[in-house]
Structure formats: structure tokens, C-alpha cells
Residue, then its C-alpha position, 0 to 999 in steps of 0.5 A: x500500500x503506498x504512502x499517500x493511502x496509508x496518511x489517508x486511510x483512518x486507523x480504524x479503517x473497517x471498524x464500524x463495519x465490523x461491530x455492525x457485524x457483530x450486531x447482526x450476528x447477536x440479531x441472527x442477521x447472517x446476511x448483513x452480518x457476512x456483508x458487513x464482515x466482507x465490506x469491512x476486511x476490502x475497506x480495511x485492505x483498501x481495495x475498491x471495485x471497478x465492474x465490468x459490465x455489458x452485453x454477452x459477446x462484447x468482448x469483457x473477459x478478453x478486456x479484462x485479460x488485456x488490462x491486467x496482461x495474461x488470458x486468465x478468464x476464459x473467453x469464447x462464444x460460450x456464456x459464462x454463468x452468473x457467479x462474480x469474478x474478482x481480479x485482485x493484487x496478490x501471488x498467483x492463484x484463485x479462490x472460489x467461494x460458494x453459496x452455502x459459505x464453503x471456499x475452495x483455492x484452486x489454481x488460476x487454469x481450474x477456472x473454467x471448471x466454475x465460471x464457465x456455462x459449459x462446466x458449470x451450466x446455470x451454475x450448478x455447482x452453487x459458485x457465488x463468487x470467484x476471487x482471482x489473485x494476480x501480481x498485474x501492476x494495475x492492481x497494485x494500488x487496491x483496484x480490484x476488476x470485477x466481471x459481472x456476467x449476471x447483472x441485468x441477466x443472470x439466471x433465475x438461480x443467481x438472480x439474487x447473488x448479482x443484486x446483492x454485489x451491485x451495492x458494492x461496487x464503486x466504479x464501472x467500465x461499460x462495455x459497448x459496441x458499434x455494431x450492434x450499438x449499445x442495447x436497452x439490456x446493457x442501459x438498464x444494467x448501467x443505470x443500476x450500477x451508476x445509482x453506486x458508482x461514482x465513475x462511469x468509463x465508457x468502452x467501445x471494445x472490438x474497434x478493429x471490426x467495424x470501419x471509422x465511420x460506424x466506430x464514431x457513429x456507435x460512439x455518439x450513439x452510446x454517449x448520448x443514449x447513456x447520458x440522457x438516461x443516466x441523467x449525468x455526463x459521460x464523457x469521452x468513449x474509449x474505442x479499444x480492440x481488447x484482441x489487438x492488445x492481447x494479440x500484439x501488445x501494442x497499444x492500438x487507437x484509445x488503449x494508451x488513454x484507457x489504461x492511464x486513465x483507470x492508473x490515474x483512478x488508482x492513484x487519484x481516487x482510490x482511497x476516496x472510493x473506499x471511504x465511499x464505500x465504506x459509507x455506504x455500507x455503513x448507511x445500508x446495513x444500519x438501515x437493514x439492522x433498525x428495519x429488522x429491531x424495529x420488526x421485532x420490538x413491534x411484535x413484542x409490544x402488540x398482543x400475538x393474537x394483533x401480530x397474527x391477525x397481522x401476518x395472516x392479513x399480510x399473508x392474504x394481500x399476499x395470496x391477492x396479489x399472486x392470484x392477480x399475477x395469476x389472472x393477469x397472466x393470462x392476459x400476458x400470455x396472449x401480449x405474449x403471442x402478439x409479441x411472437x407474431x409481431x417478430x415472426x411478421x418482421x422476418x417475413x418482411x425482412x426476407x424477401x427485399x434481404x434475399x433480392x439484395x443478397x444475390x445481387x451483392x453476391x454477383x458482385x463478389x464472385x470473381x470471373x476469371x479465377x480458377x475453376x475451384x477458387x470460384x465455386x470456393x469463394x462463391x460460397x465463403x461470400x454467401x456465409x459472409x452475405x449472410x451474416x452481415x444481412x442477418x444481424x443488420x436485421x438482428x440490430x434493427x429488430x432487438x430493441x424494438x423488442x426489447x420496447x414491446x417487452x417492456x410495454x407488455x410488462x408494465x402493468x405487470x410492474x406495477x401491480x408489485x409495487x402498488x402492493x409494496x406501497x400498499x404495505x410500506x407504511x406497516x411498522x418494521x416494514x421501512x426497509x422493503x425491497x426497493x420497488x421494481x423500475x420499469x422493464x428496460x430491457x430482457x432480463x434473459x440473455x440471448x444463446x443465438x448462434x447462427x449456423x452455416x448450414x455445412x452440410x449443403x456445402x459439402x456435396x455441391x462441390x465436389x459434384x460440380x467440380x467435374x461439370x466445371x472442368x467442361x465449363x468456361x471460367x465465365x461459364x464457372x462462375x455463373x454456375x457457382x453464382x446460382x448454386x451459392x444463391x441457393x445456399x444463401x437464401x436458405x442460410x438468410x432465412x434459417x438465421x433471421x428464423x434464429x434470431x425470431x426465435x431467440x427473442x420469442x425465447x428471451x421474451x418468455x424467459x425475461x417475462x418467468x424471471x420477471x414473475x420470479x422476483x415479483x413472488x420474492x418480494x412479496x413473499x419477503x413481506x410476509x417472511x419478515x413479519x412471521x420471523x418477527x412474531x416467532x421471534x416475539x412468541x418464544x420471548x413471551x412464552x418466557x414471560x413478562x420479564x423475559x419480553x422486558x429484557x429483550x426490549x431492553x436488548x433491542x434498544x441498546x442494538x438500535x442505540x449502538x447502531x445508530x451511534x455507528x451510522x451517527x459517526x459515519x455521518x460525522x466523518x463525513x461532514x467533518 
């Protein structure tokens, strides 16, 4: 730790943090007991978080990899899962860390085993987080790169483990693209890390494949779209190629810039992140500890024939508010097929004008006086590119009016949840409910397109034509090979744009079940919190009078103790 943080840091770096643990350990709040414990022990280390976010494909692990100069998350077409990687200063190695608190230290190369959909599919393995310690000198300083794959997609099953992360993160690197240009996805994740992160650094990765033209154009894209609505300035956009970096070394368009800028984070700000964070921890978990004290001594000071009628009228709106779910469902089923109609219509109406346009670029790119079997071969190869140029030209131009349409059919969905949490906000120990829902910006479910090639219509034609083409003038050749790749390339156009129908019919039916799952969790949170504040209530009166006397008496010192934590903070802060 250098000289500048140590004069900065105060002796006690982590300390209201950790009695607030040990406040939450004597209410049995393990939750906030193991977020304060972790928080406290990065405070008292001074590392800060800088997340990495953005949409599947956009290059962030092969990003990461380039800053801290080794390939040491896996990169490929494959998804990772939704567990959190943490990149960290240290001796070479990796610890896992799972969800039901186990650790595990393995070495960096066992990494896909955890982090990767293929080894770990929807993260069956129950992996929370995984902590990989390097000697980058990026790192150095206490800045720790986290890749984030979950956020505004995770899997139903890791839902709840992103969320809970977003609140610690103290600065980010928003990944975007020129082609597709940043999506409602990667905005709505951006507007939930931005409510906890200070600095925003926008990143245009994968700048070597697209030209100037369309790099400048998806950058002012981004910059505007994010700042109108993050509601704040964003700033310049970084236009990187993370594979140039990694392939070469060489520090290629805004490379140089990227990196000094994130070392100038480090050196200038790094210490200031920290407390930041420290402050915020201290003010979520005071708020989490009085909500929990305030439910408890509640339920001691009513009758428990007032708390049950109370819990079992909560569990009734709760049951209301499902059996409304229930109904609107019905009605969301058929927004639903509307939906899946309205994509299917656009792929019609994209096929025919994309084919017409398909064959007559592919007779520009055959050459007509190259060998025989170059022609066919090239023929070929220029439908496979045709294709998936067409293809995600259509991908790009349909997905966020998608994404629209998804949002719009969800919104009395939304708000149905949140006039129920605002129904029941008022009730006594309920000041800490889960934040109500926003708008649906985007899908929640991340999308598994992979366009096929469909090779098996390439393998037979030829070798076939080949002995017809030794016959055959070269002009001859390419007409033949022109008419053949055109059969090809129709059937490769609509069996992707098929693919692309599909999977926003997939994600639309996905975001929508993740959507309904985190609705009933909430609502369901309601009513838990109200039955643990009465069974909690009934053994102390069980007891008898004193036994209730003395754990109010308990309750009040918690809560005096809590808020002279969360009152020092304060004080540091103005002061």
C-alpha cells in the first residue's frame, strides 16, 4: 500500500463495519452480518471495485485479460454463468467461494471448471463468487476488476447473488459496441450500477471490426443514449480492440488513454472510493439492522393474537396479489403471442427485399476469371459472409424494438408489485422493503443465438460440380457457382433471421418467468419478515413478562449502538 493511502486511510479503517457485524450476528442477521464482515476486511485492505459490465459477446473477459496482461478468464462464444469474478493484487492463484459459505483455492487454469456455462451450466455447482489473485501492476494500488456476467441477466438461480454485489461496487467500465450499438439490456444494467458508482468509463471494445465511420457513429450513439438516461455526463468513449492488445501488445487507437486513465483512478481516487464505500455500507446495513429491531420490538409490544391477525392479513394481500399475477397472466400470455407474431411478421418482411439484395451483392463478389475451384470456393465463403452481415443488420434493427414491446407488455405487470409494496410500506418494521421494481428496460434473459452455416449443403455441391466445371468456361464457372451459392444463401438468410425470431420469442418468455420470479420474492419477503418477527416475539413471551422486558431492553441498546455507528459515519463525513 503506498504512502499517500496509508496518511489517508483512518486507523480504524473497517471498524464500524465490523461491530455492525457483530450486531447482526447477536440479531441472527447472517446476511448483513457476512456483508458487513466482507465490506469491512476490502475497506480495511483498501481495495475498491471497478465492474465490468455489458452485453454477452462484447468482448469483457478478453478486456479484462488485456488490462491486467495474461488470458486468465476464459473467453469464447460460450456464456459464462452468473457467479462474480474478482481480479485482485496478490501471488498467483484463485479462490472460489460458494453459496452455502464453503471456499475452495484452486489454481488460476481450474477456472473454467466454475465460471464457465459449459462446466458449470446455470451454475450448478452453487459458485457465488470467484476471487482471482494476480501480481498485474494495475492492481497494485487496491483496484480490484470485477466481471459481472449476471447483472441485468443472470439466471433465475443467481438472480439474487448479482443484486446483492451491485451495492458494492464503486466504479464501472461499460462495455459497448458499434455494431450492434449499445442495447436497452446493457442501459438498464448501467443505470443500476451508476445509482453506486461514482465513475462511469465508457468502452467501445472490438474497434478493429467495424470501419471509422460506424466506430464514431456507435460512439455518439452510446454517449448520448447513456447520458440522457443516466441523467449525468459521460464523457469521452474509449474505442479499444481488447484482441489487438492481447494479440500484439501494442497499444492500438484509445488503449494508451484507457489504461492511464483507470492508473490515474488508482492513484487519484482510490482511497476516496473506499471511504465511499465504506459509507455506504455503513448507511445500508444500519438501515437493514433498525428495519429488522424495529420488526421485532413491534411484535413484542402488540398482543400475538394483533401480530397474527397481522401476518395472516399480510399473508392474504399476499395470496391477492399472486392470484392477480395469476389472472393477469393470462392476459400476458396472449401480449405474449402478439409479441411472437409481431417478430415472426418482421422476418417475413425482412426476407424477401434481404434475399433480392443478397444475390445481387453476391454477383458482385464472385470473381470471373479465377480458377475453376477458387470460384465455386469463394462463391460460397461470400454467401456465409452475405449472410451474416444481412442477418444481424436485421438482428440490430429488430432487438430493441423488442426489447420496447417487452417492456410495454410488462408494465402493468410492474406495477401491480409495487402498488402492493406501497400498499404495505407504511406497516411498522416494514421501512426497509425491497426497493420497488423500475420499469422493464430491457430482457432480463440473455440471448444463446448462434447462427449456423448450414455445412452440410456445402459439402456435396462441390465436389459434384467440380467435374461439370472442368467442361465449363471460367465465365461459364462462375455463373454456375453464382446460382448454386444463391441457393445456399437464401436458405442460410432465412434459417438465421428464423434464429434470431426465435431467440427473442425465447428471451421474451424467459425475461417475462424471471420477471414473475422476483415479483413472488418480494412479496413473499413481506410476509417472511413479519412471521420471523412474531416467532421471534412468541418464544420471548412464552418466557414471560420479564423475559419480553429484557429483550426490549436488548433491542434498544442494538438500535442505540447502531445508530451511534451510522451517527459517526455521518460525522466523518461532514467533518
Amino acid at each position: 500500500m503506498d504512502a499517500a493511502r496509508r496518511h489517508r486511510e483512518p486507523p480504524d479503517a473497517g471498524a464500524r463495519l465490523r461491530s455492525l457485524g457483530d450486531l447482526a450476528e447477536q440479531l441472527g442477521a447472517t446476511a448483513v452480518a457476512r456483508d458487513a464482515a466482507e465490506t469491512a476486511a476490502r475497506v480495511a485492505e483498501g481495495r475498491f471495485y471497478v465492474a465490468c459490465v455489458g452485453q454477452f459477446k462484447r468482448g469483457k473477459s478478453t478486456l479484462l485479460n488485456a488490462l491486467v496482461g495474461e488470458p486468465v478468464l476464459p473467453t469464447g462464444v460460450v456464456p459464462v454463468t452468473s457467479a462474480i469474478t474478482v481480479l485482485r493484487h496478490g501471488e498467483r492463484g484463485a479462490r472460489v467461494r460458494f453459496q452455502d459459505g464453503r471456499t475452495v483455492d484452486v489454481g488460476v487454469e481450474a477456472l473454467p471448471a466454475y465460471v464457465t456455462e459449459r462446466e458449470n451450466p446455470e451454475n450448478r455447482k452453487g459458485v457465488r463468487a470467484v476471487e482471482v489473485f494476480l501480481p498485474a501492476p494495475l492492481l497494485a494500488r487496491g483496484m480490484c476488476l470485477v466481471d459481472t456476467p449476471g447483472l441485468g441477466s443472470a439466471s433465475g438461480g443467481n438472480a439474487a447473488v448479482t443484486r446483492e454485489f451491485v451495492p458494492h461496487l464503486d466504479a464501472a467500465l461499460v462495455v459497448v459496441g458499434a455494431d450492434p450499438p449499445v442495447s436497452g439490456e446493457e442501459v438498464a444494467v448501467a443505470e443500476d450500477v451508476a445509482a453506486h458508482a461514482r465513475h462511469l468509463l465508457v468502452v467501445l471494445n472490438k474497434a478493429d471490426r467495424v470501419t471509422d465511420e460506424e466506430r464514431h457513429e456507435g460512439a455518439r450513439f452510446a454517449v448520448q443514449l447513456l447520458s440522457s438516461r443516466l441523467r449525468r455526463p459521460i464523457g469521452r468513449v474509449f474505442e479499444v480492440s481488447a484482441h489487438e492488445r492481447a494479440a500484439s501488445g501494442v497499444a492500438t487507437r484509445d488503449w494508451a488513454e484507457l489504461a492511464s486513465t483507470l492508473d490515474a483512478l488508482a492513484h487519484a481516487s482510490g482511497a476516496d472510493l473506499v471511504e465511499a464505500a465504506e459509507a455506504r455500507a455503513v448507511e445500508r446495513l444500519g438501515r437493514a439492522l433498525r428495519a429488522e429491531i424495529s420488526g421485532r420490538r413491534d411484535a413484542l409490544l402488540r398482543p400475538v393474537a394483533d401480530s397474527e391477525r397481522r401476518v395472516a392479513a399480510l399473508d392474504r394481500q399476499v395470496a391477492a396479489a399472486e392470484r392477480a399475477m395469476a389472472d393477469l397472466g393470462a392476459l400476458l400470455s396472449a401480449e405474449q403471442a402478439r409479441l411472437t407474431r409481431t417478430f415472426r411478421a418482421r422476418q417475413e418482411a425482412f426476407l424477401q427485399p434481404a434475399r433480392g439484395e443478397a444475390r445481387r451483392r453476391l454477383a458482385e463478389r464472385v470473381p470471373l476469371d479465377s480458377p475453376a475451384g477458387r470460384t465455386r470456393q469463394a462463391a460460397f465463403d461470400a454467401a456465409r459472409g452475405l449472410s451474416t452481415a444481412l442477418v444481424e443488420r436485421f438482428r440490430s434493427e429488430l432487438e430493441p424494438e423488442a426489447e420496447q414491446l417487452y417492456g410495454a407488455a410488462m408494465e402493468r405487470f410492474v406495477a401491480l408489485a409495487n402498488e402492493f409494496l406501497q400498499r404495505v410500506a407504511g406497516e411498522p418494521g416494514m421501512d426497509a422493503l425491497p426497493r420497488a421494481l423500475g420499469p422493464e428496460a430491457g430482457f432480463r434473459a440473455r440471448g444463446r443465438l448462434h447462427y449456423t452455416h448450414l455445412m452440410d449443403r456445402t459439402s456435396r455441391t462441390p465436389i459434384v460440380g467440380w467435374f461439370a466445371d472442368l467442361l465449363r468456361t471460367r465465365r461459364g464457372v462462375a455463373r454456375i457457382a453464382v446460382r448454386d451459392a444463391g441457393t445456399y444463401l437464401d436458405a442460410l438468410v432465412e434459417s438465421n433471421s428464423s434464429r434470431v425470431a426465435n431467440d427473442l420469442v425465447e428471451r421474451t418468455a424467459a425475461s417475462r418467468a424471471r420477471l414473475e420470479a422476483e415479483i413472488r420474492a418480494r412479496l413473499r419477503e413481506v410476509s417472511e419478515r413479519a412471521g420471523r418477527a412474531l416467532s421471534h416475539a412468541r418464544e420471548r413471551i412464552d418466557e414471560g413478562q420479564e423475559a419480553v422486558e429484557r429483550e426490549l431492553a436488548r433491542l434498544q441498546s442494538l438500535r442505540t449502538n447502531i445508530e451511534s455507528l451510522v451517527a459517526a459515519r455521518t460525522r466523518g463525513e461532514e467533518a
